[in-house]
C-alpha positions as CSV (number, residue, x, y, z in Angstrom):
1,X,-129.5,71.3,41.7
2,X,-132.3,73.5,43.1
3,X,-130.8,77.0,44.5
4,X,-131.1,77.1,48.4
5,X,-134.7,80.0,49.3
6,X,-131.8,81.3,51.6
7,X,-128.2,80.6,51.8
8,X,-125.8,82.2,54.4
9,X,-121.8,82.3,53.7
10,X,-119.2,82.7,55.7
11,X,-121.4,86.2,57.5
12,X,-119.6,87.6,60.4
13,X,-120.8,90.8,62.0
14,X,-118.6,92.7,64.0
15,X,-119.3,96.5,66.4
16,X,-117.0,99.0,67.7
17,X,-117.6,99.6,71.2
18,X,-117.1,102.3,73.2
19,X,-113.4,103.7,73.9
20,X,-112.5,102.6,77.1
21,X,-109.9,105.3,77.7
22,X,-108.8,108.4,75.9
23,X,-106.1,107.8,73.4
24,X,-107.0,104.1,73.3
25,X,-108.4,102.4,69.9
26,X,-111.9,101.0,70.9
27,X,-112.6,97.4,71.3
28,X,-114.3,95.2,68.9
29,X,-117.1,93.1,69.6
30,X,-117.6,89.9,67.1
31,X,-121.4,89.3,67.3
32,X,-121.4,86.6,64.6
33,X,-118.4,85.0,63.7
34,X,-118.3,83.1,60.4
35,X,-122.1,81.5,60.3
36,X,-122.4,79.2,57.1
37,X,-126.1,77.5,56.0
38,X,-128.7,77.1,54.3
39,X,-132.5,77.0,54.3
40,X,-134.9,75.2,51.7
41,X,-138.5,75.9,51.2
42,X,-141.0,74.6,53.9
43,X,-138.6,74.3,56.5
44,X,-137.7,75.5,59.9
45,X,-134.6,76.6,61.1
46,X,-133.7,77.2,64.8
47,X,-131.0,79.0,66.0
48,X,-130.6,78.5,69.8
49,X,-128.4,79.7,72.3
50,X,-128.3,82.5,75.2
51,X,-128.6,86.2,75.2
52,X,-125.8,87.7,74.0
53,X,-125.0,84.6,71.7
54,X,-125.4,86.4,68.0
55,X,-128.7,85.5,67.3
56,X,-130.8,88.5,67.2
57,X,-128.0,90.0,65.1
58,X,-128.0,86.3,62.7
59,X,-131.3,87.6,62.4
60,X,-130.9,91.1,61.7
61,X,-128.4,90.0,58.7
62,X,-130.9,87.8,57.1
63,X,-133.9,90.2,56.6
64,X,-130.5,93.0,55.1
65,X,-131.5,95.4,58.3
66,X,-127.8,95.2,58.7
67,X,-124.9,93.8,56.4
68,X,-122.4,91.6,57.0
69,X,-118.7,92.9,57.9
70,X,-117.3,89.4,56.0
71,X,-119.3,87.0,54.0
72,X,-122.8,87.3,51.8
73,X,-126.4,86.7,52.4
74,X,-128.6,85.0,49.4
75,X,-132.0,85.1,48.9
76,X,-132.8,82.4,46.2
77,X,-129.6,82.9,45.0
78,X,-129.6,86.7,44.9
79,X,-126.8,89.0,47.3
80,X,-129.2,90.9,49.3
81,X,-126.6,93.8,50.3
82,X,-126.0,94.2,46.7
83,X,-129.5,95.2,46.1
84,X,-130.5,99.3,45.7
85,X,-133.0,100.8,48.2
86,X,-136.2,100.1,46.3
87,X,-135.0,96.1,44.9
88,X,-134.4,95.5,48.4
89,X,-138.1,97.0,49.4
90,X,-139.3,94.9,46.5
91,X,-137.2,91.6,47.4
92,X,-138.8,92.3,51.2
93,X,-141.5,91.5,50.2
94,X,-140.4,87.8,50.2
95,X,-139.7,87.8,53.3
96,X,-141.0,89.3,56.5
97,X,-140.2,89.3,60.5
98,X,-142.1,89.0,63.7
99,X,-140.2,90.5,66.4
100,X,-140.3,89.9,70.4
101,X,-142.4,92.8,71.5
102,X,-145.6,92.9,69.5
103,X,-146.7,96.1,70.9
104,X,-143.3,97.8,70.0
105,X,-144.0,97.0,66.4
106,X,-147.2,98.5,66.2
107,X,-147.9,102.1,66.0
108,X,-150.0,103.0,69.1
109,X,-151.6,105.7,67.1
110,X,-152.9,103.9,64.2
111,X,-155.1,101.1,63.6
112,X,-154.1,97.6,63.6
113,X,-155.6,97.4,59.6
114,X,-153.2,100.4,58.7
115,X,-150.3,98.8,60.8
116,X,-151.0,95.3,59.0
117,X,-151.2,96.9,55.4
118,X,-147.9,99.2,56.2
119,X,-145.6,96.4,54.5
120,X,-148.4,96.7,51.0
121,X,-148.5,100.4,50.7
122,X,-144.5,100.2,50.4
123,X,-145.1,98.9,46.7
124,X,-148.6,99.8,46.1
125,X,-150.1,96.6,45.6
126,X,-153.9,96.4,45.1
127,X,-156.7,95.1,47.2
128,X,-155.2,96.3,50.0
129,X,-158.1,96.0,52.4
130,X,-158.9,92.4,51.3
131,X,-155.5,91.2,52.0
132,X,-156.0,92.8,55.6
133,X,-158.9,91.1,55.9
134,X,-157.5,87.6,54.9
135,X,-154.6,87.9,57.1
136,X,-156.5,88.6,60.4
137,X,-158.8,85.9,59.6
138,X,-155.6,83.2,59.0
139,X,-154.4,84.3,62.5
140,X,-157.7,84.1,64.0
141,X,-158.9,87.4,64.8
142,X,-162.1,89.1,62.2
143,X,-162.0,91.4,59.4
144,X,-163.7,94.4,62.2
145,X,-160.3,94.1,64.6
146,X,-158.8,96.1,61.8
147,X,-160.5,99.3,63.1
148,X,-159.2,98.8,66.7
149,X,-155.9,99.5,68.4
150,X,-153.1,98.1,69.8
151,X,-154.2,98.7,73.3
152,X,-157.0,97.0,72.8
153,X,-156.0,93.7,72.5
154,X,-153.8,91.2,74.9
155,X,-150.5,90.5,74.7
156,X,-151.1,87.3,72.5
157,X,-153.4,88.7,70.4
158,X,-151.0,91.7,69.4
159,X,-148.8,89.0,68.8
160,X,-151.2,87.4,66.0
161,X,-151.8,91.3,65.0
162,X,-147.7,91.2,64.1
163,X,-147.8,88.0,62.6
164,X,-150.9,89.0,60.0
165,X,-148.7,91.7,59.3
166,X,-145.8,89.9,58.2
167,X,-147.6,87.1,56.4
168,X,-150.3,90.5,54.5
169,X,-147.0,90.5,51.5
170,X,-147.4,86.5,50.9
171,X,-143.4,85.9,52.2
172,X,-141.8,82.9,51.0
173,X,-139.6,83.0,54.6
174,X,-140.8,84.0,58.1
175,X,-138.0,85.0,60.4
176,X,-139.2,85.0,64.2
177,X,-137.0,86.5,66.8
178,X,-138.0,85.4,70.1
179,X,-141.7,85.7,69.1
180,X,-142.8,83.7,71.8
181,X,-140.8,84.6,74.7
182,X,-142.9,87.7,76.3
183,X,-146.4,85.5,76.4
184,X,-147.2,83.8,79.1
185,X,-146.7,79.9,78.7
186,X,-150.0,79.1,77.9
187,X,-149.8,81.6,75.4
188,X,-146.5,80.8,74.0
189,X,-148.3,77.3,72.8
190,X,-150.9,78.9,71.1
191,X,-149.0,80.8,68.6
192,X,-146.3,78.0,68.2
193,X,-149.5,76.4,66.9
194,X,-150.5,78.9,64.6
195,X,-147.2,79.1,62.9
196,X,-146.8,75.8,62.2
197,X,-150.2,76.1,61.1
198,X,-149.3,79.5,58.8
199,X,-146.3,77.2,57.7
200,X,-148.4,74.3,56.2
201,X,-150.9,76.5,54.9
202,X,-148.5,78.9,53.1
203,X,-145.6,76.9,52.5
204,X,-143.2,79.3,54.5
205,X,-139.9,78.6,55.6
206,X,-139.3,79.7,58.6
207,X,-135.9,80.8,61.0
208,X,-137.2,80.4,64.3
209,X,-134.8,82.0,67.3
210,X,-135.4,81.2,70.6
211,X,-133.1,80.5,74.0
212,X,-135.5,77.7,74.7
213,X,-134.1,74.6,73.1
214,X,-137.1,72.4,74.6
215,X,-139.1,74.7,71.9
216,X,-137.0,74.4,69.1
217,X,-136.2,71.0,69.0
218,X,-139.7,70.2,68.7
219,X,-140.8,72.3,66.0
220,X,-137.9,72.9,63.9
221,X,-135.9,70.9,61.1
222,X,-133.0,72.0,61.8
223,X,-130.9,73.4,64.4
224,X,-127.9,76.0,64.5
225,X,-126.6,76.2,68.3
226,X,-124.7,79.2,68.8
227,X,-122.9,80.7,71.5
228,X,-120.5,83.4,71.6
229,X,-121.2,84.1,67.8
230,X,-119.8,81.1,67.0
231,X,-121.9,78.1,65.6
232,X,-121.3,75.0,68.0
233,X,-123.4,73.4,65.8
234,X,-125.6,72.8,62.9
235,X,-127.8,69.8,61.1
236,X,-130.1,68.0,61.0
237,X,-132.5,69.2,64.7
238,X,-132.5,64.7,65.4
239,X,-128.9,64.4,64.8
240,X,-127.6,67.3,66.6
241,X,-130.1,66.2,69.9
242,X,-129.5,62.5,69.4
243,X,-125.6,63.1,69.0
244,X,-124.7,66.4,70.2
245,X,-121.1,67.5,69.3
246,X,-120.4,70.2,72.0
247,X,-120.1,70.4,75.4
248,X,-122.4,73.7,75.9
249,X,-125.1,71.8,73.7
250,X,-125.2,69.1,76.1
251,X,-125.5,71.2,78.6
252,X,-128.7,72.8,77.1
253,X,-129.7,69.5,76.2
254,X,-129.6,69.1,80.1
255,X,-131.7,71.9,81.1
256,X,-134.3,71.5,78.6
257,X,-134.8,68.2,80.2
258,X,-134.7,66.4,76.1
């Protein structure tokens, strides 16, 4: 039996939060509470639910920005948080993020071609320049926009900018938190397109999180609904819409009008 490209197990995530009084021991805040599953190669996984619900955090835990309290994440079969410093920059490589805000993820001050080859220079891989190249042109911008800056360039194209960067290494999985949300609808559709497009091209895998269940339903294979930091649940994407388990996924089942 094949080992899973990523498998989480039992991860739960928990923060301290401020004391609420003097003398008092501070409350604890259970951002992800007990989140099994697992990913294969060339699929999509969406994780849906409202703000607050765990997912930026699920997310954090997968790319080993932040470890789990309780539980382990894999990588092909590998602990991530039992890696050293430079095996995890290594392992990194493998797989790659595109965050919300493109424009917070680029350095103002630099050129999009030195922001896009940031993630190379880390283990001094060669042709850097050619990769740089081939990455803008597979999100549809030239070779030249590498000598431009961020301001430059609209929302949506920043957004493209980000995702050359995180596809420059050759990442086996994509993990996209809310990479669509800040564009404008019309927008939103055109990079959807591209990274299904990135996806059959490259073979990712992909963890896709998004509120908008309308989105994810559509373009993922399967579907983790969370809410709370709990997982209401997870399958199949045509099972869990067809024959939704939970009363809250109904409900966004509801308001996305599916």
């Amino acid at each position: 039996m094949s080992v899973p490209l990523l498998e989480l197990r039992g991860v739960t995530r928990r923060y301290k939060m401020p004391r609420a009084a003097l003398l008092r021991a501070p409350a604890v805040l259970t951002a992800v509470n007990d989140i099994s599953l697992t990913l294969v190669r060339g699929q999509t996984l969406g994780v849906v639910g409202e703000s607050g619900s765990g997912k930026s955090t699920l997310a954090r835990m997968i790319m080993a920005f932040e470890a789990p309290d309780e539980g382990t994440v894999l990588f092909e079969g590998t602990d991530l948080n039992r890696l050293g410093a430079a095996a995890l920059r290594r392992a990194r490589q493998r797989f790659q993020m595109v965050f919300q805000d493109p424009f917070g993820s680029l350095d103002p001050r630099r050129t999009v071609g030195w922001s896009i080859a940031e993630p190379l220079r880390v283990t001094r891989a060669p042709d850097i320049g050619r990769r740089v190249s081939e990455a803008l042109d597979q999100v549809g911008l030239r070779a030249a926009d590498a000598e431009k800056y961020p301001h430059e360039f609209s929302g949506g194209q920043r957004q493209r900018i980000a995702i050359a960067r995180a596809i420059v290494t050759r990442p086996e999985l994509l993990v996209a938190d809310e990479a669509v949300s800040a564009l404008d609808v019309s927008v939103q559709a055109q990079i959807l397109n591209l990274l299904m497009d990135l996806q059959e091209e490259l073979g990712l895998a992909m963890v896709f999180i998004s509120h908008d269940l309308a989105v994810v339903a559509c373009i993922c294979d399967q579907m983790l609904v969370m809410r709370h930091g709990d997982s209401l649940e997870f399958g199949e994407t045509e099972e869990v819409v067809a024959n939704p388990r939970h009363e809250y996924t109904r409900t966004l089942l509801t308001a996305s009008d599916i």
